[in-house]
C-alpha positions in Angstrom: 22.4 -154.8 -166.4 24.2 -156.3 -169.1 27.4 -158.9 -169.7 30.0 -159.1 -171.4 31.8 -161.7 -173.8 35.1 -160.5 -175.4 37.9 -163.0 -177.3 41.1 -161.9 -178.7 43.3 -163.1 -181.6 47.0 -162.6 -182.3 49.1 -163.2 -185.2 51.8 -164.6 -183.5 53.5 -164.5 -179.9 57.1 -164.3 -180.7 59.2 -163.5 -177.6 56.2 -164.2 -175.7 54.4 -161.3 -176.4 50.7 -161.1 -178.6 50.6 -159.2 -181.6 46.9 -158.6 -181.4 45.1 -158.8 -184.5 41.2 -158.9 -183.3 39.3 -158.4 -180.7 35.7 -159.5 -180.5 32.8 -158.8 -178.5 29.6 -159.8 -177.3 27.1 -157.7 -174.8 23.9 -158.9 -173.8 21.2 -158.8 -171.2 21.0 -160.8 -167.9 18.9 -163.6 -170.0 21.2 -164.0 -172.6 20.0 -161.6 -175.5 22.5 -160.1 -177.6 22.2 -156.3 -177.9 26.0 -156.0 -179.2 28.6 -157.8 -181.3 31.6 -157.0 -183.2 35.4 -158.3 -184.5 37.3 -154.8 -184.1 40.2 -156.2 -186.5 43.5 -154.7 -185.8 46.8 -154.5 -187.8 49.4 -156.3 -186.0 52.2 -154.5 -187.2 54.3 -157.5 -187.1 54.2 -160.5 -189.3 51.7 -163.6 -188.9 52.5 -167.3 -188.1 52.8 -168.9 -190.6 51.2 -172.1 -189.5 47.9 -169.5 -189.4 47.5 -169.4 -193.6 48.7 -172.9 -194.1 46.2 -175.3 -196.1 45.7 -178.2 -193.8 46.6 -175.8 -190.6 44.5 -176.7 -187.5 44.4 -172.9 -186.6 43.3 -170.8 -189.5 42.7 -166.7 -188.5 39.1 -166.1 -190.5 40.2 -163.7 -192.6 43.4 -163.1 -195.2 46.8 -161.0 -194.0 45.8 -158.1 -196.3 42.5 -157.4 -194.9 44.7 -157.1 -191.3 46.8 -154.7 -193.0 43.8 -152.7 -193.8 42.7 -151.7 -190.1 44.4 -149.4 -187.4 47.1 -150.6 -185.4 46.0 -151.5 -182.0 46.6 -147.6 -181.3 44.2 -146.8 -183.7 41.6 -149.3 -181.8 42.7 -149.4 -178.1 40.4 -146.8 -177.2 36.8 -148.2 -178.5 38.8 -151.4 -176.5 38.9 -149.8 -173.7 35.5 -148.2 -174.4 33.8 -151.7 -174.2 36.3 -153.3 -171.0 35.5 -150.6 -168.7 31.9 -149.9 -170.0 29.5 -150.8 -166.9 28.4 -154.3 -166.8 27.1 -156.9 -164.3 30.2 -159.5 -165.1 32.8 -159.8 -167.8 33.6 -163.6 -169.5 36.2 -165.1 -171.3 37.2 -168.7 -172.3 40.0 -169.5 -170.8 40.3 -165.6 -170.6 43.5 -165.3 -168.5 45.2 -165.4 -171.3 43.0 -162.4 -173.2 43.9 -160.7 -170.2 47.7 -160.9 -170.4 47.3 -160.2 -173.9 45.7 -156.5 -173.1 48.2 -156.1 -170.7 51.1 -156.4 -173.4 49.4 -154.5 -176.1 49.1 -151.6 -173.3 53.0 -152.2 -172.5 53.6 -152.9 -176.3 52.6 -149.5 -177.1 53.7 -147.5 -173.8 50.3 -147.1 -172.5 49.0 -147.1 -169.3 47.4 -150.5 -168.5 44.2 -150.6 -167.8 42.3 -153.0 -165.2 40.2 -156.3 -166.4 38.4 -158.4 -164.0 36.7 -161.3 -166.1 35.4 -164.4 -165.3 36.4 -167.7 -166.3 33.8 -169.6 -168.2 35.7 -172.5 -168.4 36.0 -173.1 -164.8 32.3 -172.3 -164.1 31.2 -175.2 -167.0 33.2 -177.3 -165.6 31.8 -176.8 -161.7 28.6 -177.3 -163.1 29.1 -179.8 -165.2 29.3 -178.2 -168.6 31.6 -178.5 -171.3 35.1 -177.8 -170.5 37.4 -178.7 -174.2 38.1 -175.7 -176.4 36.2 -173.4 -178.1 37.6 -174.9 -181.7 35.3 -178.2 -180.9 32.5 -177.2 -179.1 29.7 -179.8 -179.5 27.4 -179.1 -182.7 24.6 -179.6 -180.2 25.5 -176.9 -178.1 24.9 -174.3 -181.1 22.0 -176.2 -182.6 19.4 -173.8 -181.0 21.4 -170.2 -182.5 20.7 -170.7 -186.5 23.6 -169.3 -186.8 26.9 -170.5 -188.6 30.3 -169.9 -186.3 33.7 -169.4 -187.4 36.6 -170.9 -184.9 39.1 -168.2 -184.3 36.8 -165.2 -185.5 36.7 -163.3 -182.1 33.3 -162.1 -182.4 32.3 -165.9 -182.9 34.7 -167.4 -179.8 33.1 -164.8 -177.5 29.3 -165.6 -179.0 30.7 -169.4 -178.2 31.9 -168.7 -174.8 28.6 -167.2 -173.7 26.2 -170.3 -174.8 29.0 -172.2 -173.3 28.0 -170.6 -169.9 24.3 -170.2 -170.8 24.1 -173.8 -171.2 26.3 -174.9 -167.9 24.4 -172.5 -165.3 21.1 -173.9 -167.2 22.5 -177.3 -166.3 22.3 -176.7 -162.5 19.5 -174.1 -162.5 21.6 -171.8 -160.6 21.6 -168.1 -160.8 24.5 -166.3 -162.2 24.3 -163.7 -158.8 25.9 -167.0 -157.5 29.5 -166.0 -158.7 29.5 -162.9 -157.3 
């Protein structure tokens, strides 16, 4: 059985609604190996915030505008999406993923499509019950990555959902508990 990680990324929420510009992904085994990752990045078709390409911006999206522009609309990508959500694995995490959730749900509606169902997990909440780390994804603790040899960019999807699963590697390690224990 396998997991998965996913993040998303918008380019701004005007009127309350995400203008999804990335979606990233992480699928591994029950003991934590990766056997998948991505960033599926996706034209927005709507402008950026501004605050997102500014020099001293706390919140910088990885890449530049034009290489957005480049990519499908999330019509042109909803379906390897969808492909991934509703693929068959053991649990699906997110940090603080009730939000990536409502953003599928408005791209679906964004685009007139019929929405499809995401049942995730909340790593967040399960660090924090055990003990873990519970800030966001932006800060996580140096030490927490030290063991990956690998360098992580804050806001790349693919790196927030590689994040969010050593986030909840490292809390059920804490605790020696079994994942089987959320279900």
């Amino acid at each position: 059985m396998k997991y998965l990680f996913f993040d998303i990324e918008c380019a701004n929420t005007k009127d309350g609604i995400c203008k999804m510009c990335s979606f990233g992904y992480v699928v591994t085994d029950t003991a934590f190996n990766v056997l998948e990752k991505d960033d599926l990045i996706i034209n927005p078709d709507d402008e950026f915030d501004w605050y997102f390409f500014k020099k001293n911006s706390r919140i910088k999206l990885p890449y530049p505008k034009e290489k957005y522009l480049e990519y499908p609309n999330f019509l042109g990508q909803y379906k390897k999406i969808e492909n991934i959500l509703l693929n068959d694995y053991k649990a699906i995490f997110g940090y603080n993923v009730s939000g990536d959730i409502k953003f599928i749900k408005q791209a679906y509606e964004r685009y007139g499509l019929e929405p499809i169902e995401v049942k995730a997990y909340d790593v967040i909440k399960i660090s924090k019950e055990y003990g873990g780390y519970t800030g966001k994804l932006a800060n996580i603790p140096k030490e927490l990555l030290k063991d990956e040899g690998i360098d992580l960019t804050s806001h790349k999807s693919v790196d927030d959902a590689y994040k969010t699963m050593i986030v909840l590697k490292r809390a059920l390690s804490l605790d020696f508990c079994g994942i089987d224990k959320l279900e």
